[in-house]
MIMIFI-816028 format. One record per atom (N, C-alpha, C): residue in one letter; y, z, x. Coordinates in steps of 0.05 Angstrom, whole numbers, always signed. Example, Ala and Ser with C-alpha at 12.3 -4.5 7.8 and 13.67 -1.06 7.14 Angstrom:
<"A", <-114, +156, +264>>
<"A", <-90, +156, +246>>
<"A", <-66, +156, +264>>
<"S", <-45, +142, +257>>
<"S", <-21, +143, +273>>
<"S", <+1, +157, +258>>
//
This chain:
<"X", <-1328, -2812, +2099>>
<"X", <-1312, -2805, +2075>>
<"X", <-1316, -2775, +2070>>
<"X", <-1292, -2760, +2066>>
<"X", <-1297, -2735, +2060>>
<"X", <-1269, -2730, +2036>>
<"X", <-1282, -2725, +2006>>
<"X", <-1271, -2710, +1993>>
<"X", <-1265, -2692, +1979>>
<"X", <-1251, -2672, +1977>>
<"X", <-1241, -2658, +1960>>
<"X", <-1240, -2652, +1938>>
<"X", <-1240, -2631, +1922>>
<"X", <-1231, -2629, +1894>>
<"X", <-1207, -2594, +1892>>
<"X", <-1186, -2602, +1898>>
<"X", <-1179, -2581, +1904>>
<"X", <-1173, -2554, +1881>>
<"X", <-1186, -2567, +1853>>
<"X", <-1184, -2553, +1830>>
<"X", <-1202, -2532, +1828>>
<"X", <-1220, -2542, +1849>>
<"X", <-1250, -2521, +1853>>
<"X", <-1247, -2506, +1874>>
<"X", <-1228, -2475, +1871>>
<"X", <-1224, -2462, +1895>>
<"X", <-1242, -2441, +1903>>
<"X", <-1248, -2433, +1924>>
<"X", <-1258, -2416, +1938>>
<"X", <-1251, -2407, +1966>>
<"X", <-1262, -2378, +1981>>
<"X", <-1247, -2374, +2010>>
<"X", <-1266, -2388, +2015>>
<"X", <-1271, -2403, +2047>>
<"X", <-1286, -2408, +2056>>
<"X", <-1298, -2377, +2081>>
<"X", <-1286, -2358, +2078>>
<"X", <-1296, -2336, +2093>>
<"X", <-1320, -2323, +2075>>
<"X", <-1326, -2334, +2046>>
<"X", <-1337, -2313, +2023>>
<"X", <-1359, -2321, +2025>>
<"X", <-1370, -2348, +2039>>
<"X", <-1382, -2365, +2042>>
<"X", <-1412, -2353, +2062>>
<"X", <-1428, -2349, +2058>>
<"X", <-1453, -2328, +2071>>
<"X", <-1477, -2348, +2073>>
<"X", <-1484, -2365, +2053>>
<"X", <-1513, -2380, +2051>>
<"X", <-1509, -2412, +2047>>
<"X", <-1524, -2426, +2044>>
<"X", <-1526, -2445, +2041>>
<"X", <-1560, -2447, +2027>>
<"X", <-1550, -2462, +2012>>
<"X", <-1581, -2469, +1988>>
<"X", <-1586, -2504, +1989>>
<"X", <-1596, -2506, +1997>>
<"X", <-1607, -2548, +2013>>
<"X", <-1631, -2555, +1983>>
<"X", <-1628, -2581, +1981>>
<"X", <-1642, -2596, +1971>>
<"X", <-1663, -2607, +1992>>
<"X", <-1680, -2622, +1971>>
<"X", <-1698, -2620, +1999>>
<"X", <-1699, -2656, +2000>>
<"X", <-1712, -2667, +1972>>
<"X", <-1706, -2703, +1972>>
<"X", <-1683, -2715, +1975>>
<"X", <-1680, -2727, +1990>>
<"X", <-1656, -2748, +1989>>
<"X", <-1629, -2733, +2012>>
<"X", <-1635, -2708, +2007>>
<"X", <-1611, -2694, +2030>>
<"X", <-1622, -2680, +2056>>
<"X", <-1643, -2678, +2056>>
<"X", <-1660, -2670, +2081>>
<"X", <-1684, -2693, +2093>>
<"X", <-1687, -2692, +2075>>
<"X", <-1711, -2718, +2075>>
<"X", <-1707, -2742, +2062>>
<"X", <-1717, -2767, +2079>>
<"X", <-1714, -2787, +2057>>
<"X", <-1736, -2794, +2048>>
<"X", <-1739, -2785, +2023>>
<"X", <-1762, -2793, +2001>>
<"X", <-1763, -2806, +1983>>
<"X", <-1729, -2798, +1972>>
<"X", <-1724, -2822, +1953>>
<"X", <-1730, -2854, +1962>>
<"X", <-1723, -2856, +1984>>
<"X", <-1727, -2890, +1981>>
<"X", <-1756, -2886, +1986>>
<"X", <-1775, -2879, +1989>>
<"X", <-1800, -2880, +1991>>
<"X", <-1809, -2876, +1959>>
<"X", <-1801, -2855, +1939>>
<"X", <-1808, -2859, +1911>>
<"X", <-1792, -2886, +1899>>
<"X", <-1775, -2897, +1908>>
<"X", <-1775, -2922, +1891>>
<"X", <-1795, -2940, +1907>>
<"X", <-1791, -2945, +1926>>
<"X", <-1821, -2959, +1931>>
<"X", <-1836, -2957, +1914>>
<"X", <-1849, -2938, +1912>>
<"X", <-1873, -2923, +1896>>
<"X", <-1879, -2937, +1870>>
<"X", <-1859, -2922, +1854>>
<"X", <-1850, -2942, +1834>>
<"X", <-1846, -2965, +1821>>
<"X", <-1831, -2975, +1848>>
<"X", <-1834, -3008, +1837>>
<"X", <-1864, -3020, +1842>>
<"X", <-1880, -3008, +1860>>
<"X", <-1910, -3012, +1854>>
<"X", <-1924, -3002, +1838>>
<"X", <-1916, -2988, +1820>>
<"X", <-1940, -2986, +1804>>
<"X", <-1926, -2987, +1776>>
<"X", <-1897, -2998, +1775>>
<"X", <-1887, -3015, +1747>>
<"X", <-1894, -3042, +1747>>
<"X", <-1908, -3048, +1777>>
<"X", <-1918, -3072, +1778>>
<"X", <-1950, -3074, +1769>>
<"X", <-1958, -3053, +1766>>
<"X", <-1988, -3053, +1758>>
<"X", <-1988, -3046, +1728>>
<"X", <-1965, -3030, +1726>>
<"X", <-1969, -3023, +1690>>
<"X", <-1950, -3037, +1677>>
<"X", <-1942, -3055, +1680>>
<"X", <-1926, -3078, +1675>>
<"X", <-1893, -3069, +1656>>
<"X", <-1884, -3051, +1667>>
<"X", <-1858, -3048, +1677>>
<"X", <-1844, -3053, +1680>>
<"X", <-1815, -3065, +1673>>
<"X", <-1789, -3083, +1681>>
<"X", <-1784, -3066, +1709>>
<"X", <-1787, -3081, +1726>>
<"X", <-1777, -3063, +1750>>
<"X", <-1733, -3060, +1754>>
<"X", <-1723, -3074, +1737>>
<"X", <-1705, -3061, +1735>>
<"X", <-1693, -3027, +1714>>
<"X", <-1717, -3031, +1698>>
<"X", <-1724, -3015, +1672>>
<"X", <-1739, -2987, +1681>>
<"X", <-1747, -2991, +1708>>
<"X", <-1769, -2980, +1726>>
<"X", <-1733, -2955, +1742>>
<"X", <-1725, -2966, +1764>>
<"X", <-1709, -2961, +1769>>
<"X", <-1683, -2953, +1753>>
<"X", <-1679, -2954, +1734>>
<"X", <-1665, -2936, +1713>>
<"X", <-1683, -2923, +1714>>
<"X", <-1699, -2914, +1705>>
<"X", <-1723, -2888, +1692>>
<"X", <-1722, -2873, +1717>>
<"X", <-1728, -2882, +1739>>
<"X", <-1733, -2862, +1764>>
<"X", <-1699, -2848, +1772>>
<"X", <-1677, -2855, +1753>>
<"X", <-1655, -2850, +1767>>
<"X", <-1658, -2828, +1746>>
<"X", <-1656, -2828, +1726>>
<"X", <-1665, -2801, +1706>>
<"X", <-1673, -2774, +1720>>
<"X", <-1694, -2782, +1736>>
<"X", <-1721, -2765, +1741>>
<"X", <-1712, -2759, +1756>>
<"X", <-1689, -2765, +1777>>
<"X", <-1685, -2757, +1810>>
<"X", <-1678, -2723, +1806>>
<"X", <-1684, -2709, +1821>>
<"X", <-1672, -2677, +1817>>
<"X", <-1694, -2661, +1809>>
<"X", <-1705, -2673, +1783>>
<"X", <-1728, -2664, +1771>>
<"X", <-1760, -2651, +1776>>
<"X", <-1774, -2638, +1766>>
<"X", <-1797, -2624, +1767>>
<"X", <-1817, -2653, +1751>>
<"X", <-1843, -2648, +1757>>
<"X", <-1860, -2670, +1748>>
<"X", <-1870, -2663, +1722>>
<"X", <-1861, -2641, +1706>>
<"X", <-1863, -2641, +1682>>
<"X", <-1839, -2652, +1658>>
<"X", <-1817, -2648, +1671>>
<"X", <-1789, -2656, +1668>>
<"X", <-1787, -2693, +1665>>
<"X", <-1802, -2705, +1685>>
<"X", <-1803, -2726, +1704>>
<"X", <-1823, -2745, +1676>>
<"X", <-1844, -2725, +1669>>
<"X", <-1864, -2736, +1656>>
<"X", <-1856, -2737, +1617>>
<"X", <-1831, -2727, +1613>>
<"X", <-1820, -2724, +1595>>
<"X", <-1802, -2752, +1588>>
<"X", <-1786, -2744, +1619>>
<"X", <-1768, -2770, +1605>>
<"X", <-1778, -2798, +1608>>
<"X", <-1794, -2798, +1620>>
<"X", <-1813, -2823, +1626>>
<"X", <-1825, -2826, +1590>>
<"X", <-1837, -2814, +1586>>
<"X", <-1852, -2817, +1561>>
<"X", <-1828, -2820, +1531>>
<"X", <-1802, -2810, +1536>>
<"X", <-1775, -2815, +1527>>
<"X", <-1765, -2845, +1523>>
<"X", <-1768, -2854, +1549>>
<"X", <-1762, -2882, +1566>>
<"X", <-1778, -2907, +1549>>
<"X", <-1802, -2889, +1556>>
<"X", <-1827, -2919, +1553>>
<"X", <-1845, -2917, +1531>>
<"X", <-1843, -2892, +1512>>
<"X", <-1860, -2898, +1488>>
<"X", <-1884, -2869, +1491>>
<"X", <-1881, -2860, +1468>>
<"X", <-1903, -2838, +1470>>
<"X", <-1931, -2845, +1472>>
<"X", <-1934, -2870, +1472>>
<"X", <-1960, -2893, +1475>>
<"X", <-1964, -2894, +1513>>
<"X", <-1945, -2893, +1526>>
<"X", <-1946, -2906, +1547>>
<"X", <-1959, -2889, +1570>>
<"X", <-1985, -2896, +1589>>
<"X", <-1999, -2883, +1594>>
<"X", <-1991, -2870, +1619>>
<"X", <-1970, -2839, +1616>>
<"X", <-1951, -2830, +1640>>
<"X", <-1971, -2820, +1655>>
<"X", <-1991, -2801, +1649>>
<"X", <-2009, -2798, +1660>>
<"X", <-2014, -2815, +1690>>
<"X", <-2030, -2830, +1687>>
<"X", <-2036, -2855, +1704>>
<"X", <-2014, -2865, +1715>>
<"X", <-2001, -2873, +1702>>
<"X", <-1970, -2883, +1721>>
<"X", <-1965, -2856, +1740>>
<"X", <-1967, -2831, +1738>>
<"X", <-1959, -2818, +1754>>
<"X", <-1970, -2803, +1778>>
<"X", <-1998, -2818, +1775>>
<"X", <-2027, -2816, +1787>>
<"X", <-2013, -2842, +1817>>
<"X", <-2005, -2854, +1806>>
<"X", <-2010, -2884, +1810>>
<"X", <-1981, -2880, +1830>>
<"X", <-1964, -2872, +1821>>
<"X", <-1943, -2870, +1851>>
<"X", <-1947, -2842, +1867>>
<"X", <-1954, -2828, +1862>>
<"X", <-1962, -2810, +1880>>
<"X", <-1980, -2816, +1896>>
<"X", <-2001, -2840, +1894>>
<"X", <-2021, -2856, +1909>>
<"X", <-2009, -2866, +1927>>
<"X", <-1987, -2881, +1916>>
<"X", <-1980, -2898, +1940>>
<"X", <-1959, -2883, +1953>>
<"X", <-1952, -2855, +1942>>
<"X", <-1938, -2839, +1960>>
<"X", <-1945, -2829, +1977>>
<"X", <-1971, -2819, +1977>>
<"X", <-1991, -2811, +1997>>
<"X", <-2004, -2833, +2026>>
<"X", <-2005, -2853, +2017>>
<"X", <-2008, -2874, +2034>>
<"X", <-1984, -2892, +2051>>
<"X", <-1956, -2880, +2039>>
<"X", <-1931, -2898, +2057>>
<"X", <-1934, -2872, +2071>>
<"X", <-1936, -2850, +2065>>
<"X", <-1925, -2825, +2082>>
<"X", <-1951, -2826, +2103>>
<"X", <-1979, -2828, +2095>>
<"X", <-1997, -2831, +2124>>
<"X", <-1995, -2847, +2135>>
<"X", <-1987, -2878, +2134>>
<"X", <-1978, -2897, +2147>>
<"X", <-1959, -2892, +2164>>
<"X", <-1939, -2886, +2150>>
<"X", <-1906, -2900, +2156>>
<"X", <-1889, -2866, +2167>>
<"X", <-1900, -2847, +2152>>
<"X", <-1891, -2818, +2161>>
<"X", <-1857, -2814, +2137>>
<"X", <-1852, -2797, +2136>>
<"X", <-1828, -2794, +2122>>
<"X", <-1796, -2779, +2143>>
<"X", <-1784, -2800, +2147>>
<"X", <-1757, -2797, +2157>>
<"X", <-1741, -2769, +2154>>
<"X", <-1729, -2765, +2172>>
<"X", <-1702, -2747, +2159>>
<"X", <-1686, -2759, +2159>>
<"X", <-1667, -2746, +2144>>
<"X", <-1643, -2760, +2135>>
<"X", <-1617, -2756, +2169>>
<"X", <-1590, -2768, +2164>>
<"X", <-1576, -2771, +2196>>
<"X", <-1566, -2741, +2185>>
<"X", <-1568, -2728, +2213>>
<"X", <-1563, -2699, +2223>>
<"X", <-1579, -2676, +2197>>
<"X", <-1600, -2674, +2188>>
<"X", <-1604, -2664, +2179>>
<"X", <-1613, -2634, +2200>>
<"X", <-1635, -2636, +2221>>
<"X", <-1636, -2621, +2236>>
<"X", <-1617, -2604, +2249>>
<"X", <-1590, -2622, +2255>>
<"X", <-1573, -2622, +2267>>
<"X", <-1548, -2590, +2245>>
<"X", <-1560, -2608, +2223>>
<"X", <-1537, -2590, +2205>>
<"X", <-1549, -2558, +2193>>
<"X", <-1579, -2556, +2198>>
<"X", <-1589, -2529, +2189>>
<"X", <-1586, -2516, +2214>>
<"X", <-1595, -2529, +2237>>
<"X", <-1595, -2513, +2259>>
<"X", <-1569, -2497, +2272>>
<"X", <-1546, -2512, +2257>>
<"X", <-1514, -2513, +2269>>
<"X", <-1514, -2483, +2243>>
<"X", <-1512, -2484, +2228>>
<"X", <-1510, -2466, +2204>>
<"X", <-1528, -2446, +2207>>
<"X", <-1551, -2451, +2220>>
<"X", <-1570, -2423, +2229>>
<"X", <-1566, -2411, +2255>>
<"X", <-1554, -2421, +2270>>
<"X", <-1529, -2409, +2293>>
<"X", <-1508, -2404, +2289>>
<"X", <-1490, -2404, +2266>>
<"X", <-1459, -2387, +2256>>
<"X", <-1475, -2367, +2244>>
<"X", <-1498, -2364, +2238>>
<"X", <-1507, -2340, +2228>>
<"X", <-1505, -2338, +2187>>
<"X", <-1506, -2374, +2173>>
<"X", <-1507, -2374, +2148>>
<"X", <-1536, -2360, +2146>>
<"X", <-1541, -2347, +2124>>
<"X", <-1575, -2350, +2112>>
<"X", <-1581, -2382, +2093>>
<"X", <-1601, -2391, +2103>>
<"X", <-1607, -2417, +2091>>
<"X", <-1635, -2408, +2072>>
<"X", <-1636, -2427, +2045>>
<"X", <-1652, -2426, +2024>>
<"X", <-1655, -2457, +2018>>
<"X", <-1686, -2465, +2009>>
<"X", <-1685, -2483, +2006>>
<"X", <-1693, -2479, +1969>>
<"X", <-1686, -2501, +1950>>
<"X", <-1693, -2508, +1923>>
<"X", <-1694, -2532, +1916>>
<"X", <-1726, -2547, +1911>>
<"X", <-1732, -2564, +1912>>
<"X", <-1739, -2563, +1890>>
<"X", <-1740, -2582, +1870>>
<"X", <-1763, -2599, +1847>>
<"X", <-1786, -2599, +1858>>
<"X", <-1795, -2610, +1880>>
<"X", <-1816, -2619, +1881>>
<"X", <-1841, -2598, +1890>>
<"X", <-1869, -2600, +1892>>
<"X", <-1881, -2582, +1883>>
<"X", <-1890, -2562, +1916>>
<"X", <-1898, -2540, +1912>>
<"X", <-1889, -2518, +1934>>
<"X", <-1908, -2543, +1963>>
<"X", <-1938, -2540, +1956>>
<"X", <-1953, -2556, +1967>>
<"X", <-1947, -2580, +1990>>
<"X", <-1932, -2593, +1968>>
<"X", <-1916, -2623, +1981>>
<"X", <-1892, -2614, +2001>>
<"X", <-1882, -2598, +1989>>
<"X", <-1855, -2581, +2004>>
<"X", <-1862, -2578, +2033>>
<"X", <-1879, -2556, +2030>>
<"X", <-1888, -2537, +2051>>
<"X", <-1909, -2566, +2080>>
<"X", <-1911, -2583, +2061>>
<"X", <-1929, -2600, +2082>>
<"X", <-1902, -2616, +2097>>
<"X", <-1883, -2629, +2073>>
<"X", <-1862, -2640, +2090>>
<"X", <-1846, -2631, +2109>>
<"X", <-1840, -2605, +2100>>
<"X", <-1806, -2593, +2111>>
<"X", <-1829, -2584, +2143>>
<"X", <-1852, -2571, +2140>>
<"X", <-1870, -2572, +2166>>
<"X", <-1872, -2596, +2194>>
<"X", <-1883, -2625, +2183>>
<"X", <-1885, -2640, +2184>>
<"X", <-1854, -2656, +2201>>
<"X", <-1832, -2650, +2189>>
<"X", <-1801, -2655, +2203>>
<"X", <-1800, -2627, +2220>>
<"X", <-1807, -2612, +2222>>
<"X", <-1804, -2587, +2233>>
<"X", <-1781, -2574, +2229>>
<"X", <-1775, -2564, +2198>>
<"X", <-1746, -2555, +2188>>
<"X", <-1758, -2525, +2169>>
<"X", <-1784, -2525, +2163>>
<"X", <-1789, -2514, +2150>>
<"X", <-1781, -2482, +2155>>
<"X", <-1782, -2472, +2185>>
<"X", <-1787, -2447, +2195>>
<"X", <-1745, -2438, +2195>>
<"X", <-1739, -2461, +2189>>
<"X", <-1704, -2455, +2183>>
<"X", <-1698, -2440, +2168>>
<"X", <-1710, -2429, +2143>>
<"X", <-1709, -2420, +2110>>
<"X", <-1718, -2404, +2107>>
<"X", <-1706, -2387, +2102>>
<"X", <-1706, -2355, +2091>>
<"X", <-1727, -2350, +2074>>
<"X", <-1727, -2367, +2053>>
<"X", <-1738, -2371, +2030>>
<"X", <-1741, -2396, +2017>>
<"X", <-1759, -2411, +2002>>
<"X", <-1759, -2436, +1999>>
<"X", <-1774, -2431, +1964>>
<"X", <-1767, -2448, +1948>>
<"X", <-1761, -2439, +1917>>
<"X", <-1775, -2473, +1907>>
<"X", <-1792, -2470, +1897>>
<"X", <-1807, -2500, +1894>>
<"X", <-1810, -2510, +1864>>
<"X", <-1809, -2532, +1855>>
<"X", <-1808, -2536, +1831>>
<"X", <-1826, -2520, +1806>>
<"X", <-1855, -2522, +1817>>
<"X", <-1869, -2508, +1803>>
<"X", <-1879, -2474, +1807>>
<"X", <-1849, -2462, +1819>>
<"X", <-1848, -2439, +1820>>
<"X", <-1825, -2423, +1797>>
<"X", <-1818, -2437, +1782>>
<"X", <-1801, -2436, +1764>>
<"X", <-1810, -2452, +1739>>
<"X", <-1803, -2433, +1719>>
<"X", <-1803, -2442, +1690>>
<"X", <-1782, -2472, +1683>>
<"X", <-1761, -2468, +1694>>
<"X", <-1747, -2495, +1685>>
<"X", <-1730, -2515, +1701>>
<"X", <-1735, -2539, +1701>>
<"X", <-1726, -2553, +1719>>
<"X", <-1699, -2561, +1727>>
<"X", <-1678, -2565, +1748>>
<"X", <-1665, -2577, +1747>>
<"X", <-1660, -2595, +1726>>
<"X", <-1639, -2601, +1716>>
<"X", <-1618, -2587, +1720>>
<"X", <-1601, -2559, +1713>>
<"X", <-1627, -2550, +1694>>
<"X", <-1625, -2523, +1687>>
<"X", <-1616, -2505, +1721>>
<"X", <-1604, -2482, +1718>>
<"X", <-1585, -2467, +1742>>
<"X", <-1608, -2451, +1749>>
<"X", <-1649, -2454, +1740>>
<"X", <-1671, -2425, +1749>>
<"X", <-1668, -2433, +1774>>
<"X", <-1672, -2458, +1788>>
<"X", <-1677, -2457, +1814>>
<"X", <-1661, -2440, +1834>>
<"X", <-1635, -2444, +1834>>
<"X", <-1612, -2439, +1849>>
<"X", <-1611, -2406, +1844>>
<"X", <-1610, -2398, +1823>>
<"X", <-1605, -2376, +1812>>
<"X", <-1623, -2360, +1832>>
<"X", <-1651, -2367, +1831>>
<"X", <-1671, -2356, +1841>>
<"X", <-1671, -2346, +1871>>
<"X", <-1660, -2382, +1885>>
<"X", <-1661, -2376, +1920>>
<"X", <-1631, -2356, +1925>>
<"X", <-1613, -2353, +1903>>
<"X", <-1599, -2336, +1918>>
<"X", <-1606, -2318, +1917>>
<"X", <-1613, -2311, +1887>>
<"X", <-1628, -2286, +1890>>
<"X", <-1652, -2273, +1913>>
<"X", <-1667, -2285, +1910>>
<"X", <-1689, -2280, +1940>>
<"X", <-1672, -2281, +1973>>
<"X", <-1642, -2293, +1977>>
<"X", <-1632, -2290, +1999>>
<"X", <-1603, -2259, +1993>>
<"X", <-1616, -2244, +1978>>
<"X", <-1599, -2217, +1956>>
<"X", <-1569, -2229, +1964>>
<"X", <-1560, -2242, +1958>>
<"X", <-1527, -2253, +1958>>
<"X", <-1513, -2255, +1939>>
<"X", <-1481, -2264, +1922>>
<"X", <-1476, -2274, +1898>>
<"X", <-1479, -2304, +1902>>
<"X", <-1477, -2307, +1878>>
<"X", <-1473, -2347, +1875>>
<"X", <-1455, -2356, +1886>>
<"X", <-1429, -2341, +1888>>
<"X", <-1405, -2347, +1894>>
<"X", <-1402, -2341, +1931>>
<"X", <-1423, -2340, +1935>>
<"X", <-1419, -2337, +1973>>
<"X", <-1444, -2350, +1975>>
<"X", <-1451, -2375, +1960>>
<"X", <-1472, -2399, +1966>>
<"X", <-1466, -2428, +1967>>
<"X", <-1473, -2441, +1983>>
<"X", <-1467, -2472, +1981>>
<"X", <-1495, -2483, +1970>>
<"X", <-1482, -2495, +1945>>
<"X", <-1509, -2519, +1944>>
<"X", <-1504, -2546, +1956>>
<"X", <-1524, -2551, +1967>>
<"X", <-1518, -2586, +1988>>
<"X", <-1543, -2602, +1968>>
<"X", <-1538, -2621, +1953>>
<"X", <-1545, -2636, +1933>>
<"X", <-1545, -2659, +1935>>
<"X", <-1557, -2681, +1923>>
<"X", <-1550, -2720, +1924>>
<"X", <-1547, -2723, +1899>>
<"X", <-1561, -2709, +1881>>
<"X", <-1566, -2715, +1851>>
<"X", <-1556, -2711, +1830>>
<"X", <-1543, -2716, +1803>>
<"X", <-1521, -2699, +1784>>
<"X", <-1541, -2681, +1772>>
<"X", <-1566, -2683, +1765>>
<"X", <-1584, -2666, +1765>>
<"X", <-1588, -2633, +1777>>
<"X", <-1577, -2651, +1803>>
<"X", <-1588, -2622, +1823>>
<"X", <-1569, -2612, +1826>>
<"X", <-1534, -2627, +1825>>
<"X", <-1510, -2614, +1826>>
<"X", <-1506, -2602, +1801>>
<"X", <-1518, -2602, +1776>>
<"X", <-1506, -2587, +1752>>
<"X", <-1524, -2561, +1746>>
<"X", <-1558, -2562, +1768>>
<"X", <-1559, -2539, +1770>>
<"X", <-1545, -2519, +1788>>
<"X", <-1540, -2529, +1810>>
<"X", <-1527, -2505, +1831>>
<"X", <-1497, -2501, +1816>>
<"X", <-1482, -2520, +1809>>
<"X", <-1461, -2509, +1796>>
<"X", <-1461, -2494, +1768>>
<"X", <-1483, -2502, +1751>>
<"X", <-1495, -2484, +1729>>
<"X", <-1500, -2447, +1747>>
<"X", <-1514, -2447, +1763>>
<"X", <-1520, -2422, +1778>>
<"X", <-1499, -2412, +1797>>
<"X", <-1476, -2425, +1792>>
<"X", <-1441, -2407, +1791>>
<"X", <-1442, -2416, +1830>>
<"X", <-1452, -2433, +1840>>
<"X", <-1453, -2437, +1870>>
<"X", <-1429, -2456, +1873>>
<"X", <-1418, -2458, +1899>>
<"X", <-1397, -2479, +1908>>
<"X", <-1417, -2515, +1913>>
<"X", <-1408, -2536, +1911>>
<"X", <-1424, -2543, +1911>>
<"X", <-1417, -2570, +1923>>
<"X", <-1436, -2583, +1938>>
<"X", <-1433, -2608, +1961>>
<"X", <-1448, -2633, +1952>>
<"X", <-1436, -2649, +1948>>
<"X", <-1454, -2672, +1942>>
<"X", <-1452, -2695, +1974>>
<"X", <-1481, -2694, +1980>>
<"X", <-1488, -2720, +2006>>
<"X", <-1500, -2742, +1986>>
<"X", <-1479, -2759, +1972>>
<"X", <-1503, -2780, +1961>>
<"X", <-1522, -2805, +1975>>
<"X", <-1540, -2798, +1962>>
<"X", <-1566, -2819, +1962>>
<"X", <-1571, -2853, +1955>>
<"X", <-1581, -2845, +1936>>
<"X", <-1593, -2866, +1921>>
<"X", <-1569, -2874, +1895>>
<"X", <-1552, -2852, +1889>>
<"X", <-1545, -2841, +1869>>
<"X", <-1512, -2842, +1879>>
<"X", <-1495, -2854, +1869>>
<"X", <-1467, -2832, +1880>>
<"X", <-1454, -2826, +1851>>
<"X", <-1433, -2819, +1876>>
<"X", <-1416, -2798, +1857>>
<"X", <-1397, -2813, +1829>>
<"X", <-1399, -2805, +1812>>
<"X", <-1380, -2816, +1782>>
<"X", <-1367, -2794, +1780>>
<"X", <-1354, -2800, +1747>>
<"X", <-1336, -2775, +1745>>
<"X", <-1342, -2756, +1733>>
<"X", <-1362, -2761, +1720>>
<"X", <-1381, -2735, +1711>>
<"X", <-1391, -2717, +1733>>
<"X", <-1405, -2720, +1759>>
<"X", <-1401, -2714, +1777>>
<"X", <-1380, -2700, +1794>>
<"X", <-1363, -2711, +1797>>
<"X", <-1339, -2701, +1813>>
<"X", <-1327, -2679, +1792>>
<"X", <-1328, -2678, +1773>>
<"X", <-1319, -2648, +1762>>
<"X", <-1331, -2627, +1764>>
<"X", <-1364, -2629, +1777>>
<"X", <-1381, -2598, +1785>>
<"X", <-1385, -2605, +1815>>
<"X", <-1374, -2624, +1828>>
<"X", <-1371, -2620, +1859>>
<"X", <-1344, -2613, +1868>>
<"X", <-1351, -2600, +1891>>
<"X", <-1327, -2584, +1907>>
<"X", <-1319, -2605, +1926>>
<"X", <-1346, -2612, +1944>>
<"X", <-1333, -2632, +1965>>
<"X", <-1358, -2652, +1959>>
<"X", <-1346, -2680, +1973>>
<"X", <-1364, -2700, +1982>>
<"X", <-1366, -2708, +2006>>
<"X", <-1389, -2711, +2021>>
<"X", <-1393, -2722, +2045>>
<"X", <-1409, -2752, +2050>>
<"X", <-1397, -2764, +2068>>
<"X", <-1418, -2786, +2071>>
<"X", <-1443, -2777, +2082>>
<"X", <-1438, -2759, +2097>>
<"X", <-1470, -2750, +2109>>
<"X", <-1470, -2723, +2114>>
<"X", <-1491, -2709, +2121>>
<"X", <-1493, -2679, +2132>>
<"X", <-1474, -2666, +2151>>
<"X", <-1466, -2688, +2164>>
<"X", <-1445, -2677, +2189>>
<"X", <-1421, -2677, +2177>>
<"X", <-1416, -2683, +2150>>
<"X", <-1388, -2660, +2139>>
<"X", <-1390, -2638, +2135>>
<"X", <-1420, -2623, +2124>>
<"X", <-1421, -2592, +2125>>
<"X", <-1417, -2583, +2154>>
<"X", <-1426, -2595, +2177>>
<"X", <-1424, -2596, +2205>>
<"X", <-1388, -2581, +2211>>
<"X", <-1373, -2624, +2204>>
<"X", <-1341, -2617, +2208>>
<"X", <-1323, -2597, +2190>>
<"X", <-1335, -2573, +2163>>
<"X", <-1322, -2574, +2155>>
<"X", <-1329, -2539, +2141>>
<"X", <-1352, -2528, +2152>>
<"X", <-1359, -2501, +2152>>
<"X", <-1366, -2485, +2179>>
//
C-alpha cells in the first residue's frame, strides 16, 4: 500500500536528508515493549487490555513523558516507578535471549539513501545509551550523521525539539528533510519541526488525525526505497 496526500506539496529535488525513527521503523521493539508490559501488568495487577491502551499513549515518547502519562492513566498512587523498573527488566532479558530484530528492508533502505548521497539523522525517544547499544548491535548505527536521543533534549515527542535539533546538527532546512515515523506522536513532532513526513505503521496505524500531518504512507521501508 502506498498513499498519498496530495494537499501536502513539496519538490521531491528539495529533498537532501532523511531523519529515521528508531522503535518500530528500524527496529522492532515495539512488539518486544508490549511483551514487556503485558508482564509486568501481570505482576502489578493491571488490566492487560488497560495495559495496552497506556503503552499506545507512550509510543514515540521519552521515559519521563512515558512516566507521566502512566501516572495520568493509573492514579498518582500507582507505583510507576517499579512498573518501569519492571519492563525494562524483562526488556533486558528478551533482548539477551531472543536479540532484537530489524524491521523488512530497514538496512536495505538507509544504505540505498546513503548511496544517492541523502544525509541521514537519527531521533529517537529512547535513551542515547540504549540507542547507541541497539542501532550498534543491528549494525546501522555507523549510517548517521548524527543521532539525537531522548534524553538529549528538553522535550519529548511529540513536541517538534527532537527533529528540529537533528536537522539542525545535519545544517539543512526542515523543508529538505524526511521524517520516516510509525507513531502520531513521532509524526506530529517531525511535522511540528516543518519536515515532510512518512508514516511506516507499526503497532499503531494510520487514522485521520494522522493522515492530515502525513505526506505519504508506506506498508514498509521499501516505499521510501520505490519512491525517493
Amino acid at each position: 500500500m502506498v498513499v498519498y496526500f496530495p494537499a501536502m506539496l513539496y519538490c521531491l529535488c528539495m529533498i537532501k536528508g532523511f531523519v529515521f525513527d528508531m522503535d518500530g521503523v528500524l527496529l522492532d521493539t515495539e512488539s518486544v515493549c508490549d511483551r514487556t508490559w503485558e508482564l509486568a501488568a501481570k505482576d502489578f495487577g493491571v488490566n492487560p487490555k488497560n495495559a495496552m491502551r497506556i503503552i499506545s499513549l507512550c509510543r514515540g515518547t521519552n521515559k519521563k513523558t512515558s512516566r507521566e502519562i502512566i501516572l495520568r492513566e493509573l492514579g498518582s498512587d500507582f507505583d510507576v516507578d517499579s512498573f518501569m523498573k519492571s519492563t525494562s527488566e524483562y526488556f533486558k532479558k528478551i533482548e539477551s535471549e531472543e536479540g532484537i530484530s530489524t524491521k523488512p528492508y530497514a538496512k536495505e533502505c538507509i544504505a540505498y539513501l546513503k548511496e544517492k548521497g541523502y544525509r541521514l539523522a537519527l531521533a529517537s525517544s529512547t535513551r542515547q545509551v540504549v540507542v547507541e547499544r541497539e542501532l550498534k548491535t543491528a549494525g546501522l548505527y555507523d549510517f548517521f550523521e548524527t543521532v539525537v536521543c531522548g534524553d538529549m533534549v528538553t522535550n519529548s515527542k511529540p513536541d517538534p525539539e527532537i527533529y528540529a535539533t537533528a536537522v539542525k546538527n545535519l545544517s539543512l532546512l526542515p523543508s529538505e528533510c524526511v521524517a520516516v515515523e510509525d507513531s502520531p506522536n513521532g509524526l506530529k513532532s517531525g511535522k511540528g519541526a516543518g519536515l515532510v513526513t512518512v508514516m511506516v505503521p507499526d503497532r499503531v496505524g494510520p487514522n485521520e488525525e494522522t493522515e492530515k500531518i502525513t505526506d505519504h504512507i508506506f506498508d514498509s521501508l521499501k516505499g521510501v526505497i520505490d519512491n525517493f
